[in-house]
N, C-alpha and C positions, 0 to 999 in steps of 0.2 A: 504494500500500500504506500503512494506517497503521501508525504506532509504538504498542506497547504496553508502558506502563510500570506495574512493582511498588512499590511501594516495598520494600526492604531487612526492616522489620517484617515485611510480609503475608509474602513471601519464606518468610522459618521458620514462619511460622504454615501455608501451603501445605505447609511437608515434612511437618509431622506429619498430615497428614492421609492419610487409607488409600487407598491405590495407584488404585481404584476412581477416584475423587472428582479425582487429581490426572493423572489420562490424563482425564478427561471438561474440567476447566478446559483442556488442553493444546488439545484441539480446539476449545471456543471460542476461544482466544486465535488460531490458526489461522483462525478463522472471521473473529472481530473484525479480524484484519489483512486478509484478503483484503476482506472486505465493510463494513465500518465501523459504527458504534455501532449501528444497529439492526438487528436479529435474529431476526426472528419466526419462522425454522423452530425456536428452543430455546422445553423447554416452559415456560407462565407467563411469557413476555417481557414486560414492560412499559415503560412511561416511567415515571419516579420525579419528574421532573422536566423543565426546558426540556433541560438536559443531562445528564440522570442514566437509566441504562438499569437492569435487573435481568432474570435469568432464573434456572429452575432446572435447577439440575446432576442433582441426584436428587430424590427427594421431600422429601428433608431438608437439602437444600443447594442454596445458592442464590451467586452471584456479581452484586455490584455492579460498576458502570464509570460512568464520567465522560469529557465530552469534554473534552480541553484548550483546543487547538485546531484549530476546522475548517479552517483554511489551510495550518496544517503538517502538519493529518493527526496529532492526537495524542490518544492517551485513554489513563484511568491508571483499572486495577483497584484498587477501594480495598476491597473486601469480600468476600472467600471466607469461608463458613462455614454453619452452622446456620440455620434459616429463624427459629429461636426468637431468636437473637443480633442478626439481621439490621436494619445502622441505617434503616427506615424505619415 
């Protein structure tokens, strides 16, 4: 199983987000721990990078992650939000 980590920031920025959006994160996070960084049953999956993933939650929202590490089994969500806000 991997570990999935928030930071504290995203954290509050996930509560205000509408109930919708934050049960759809809930299930990838479920997904990302059972299956690990890459995701293709979620829609618009891609690679961002060597270790950087992204998919969409709805049409408007999208979720970044990051491997930490592959030996410990670690990735750290660093972007919930807006396709418009979104760092890539």
């Amino acid at each position: 199983m991997w570990e999935i980590k928030i930071k504290r920031k995203l954290t509050r920025l996930i509560v205000a987000l509408p109930d919708r959006i934050q049960a759809r994160l809930a299930a990838l996070r479920n997904d990302l721990r059972a299956d690990g960084p890459e995701q293709p049953s979620w829609p618009n999956y891609s690679k961002l990078g060597a270790n950087e993933h992204h998919c969409h939650l709805t049409h408007h929202y999208v979720a970044c992650w990051r491997v930490l590490s592959e030996t410990e089994m670690e990735l750290e969500v660093y972007y919930v939000g807006t396709r418009e806000n979104a760092p890539y």
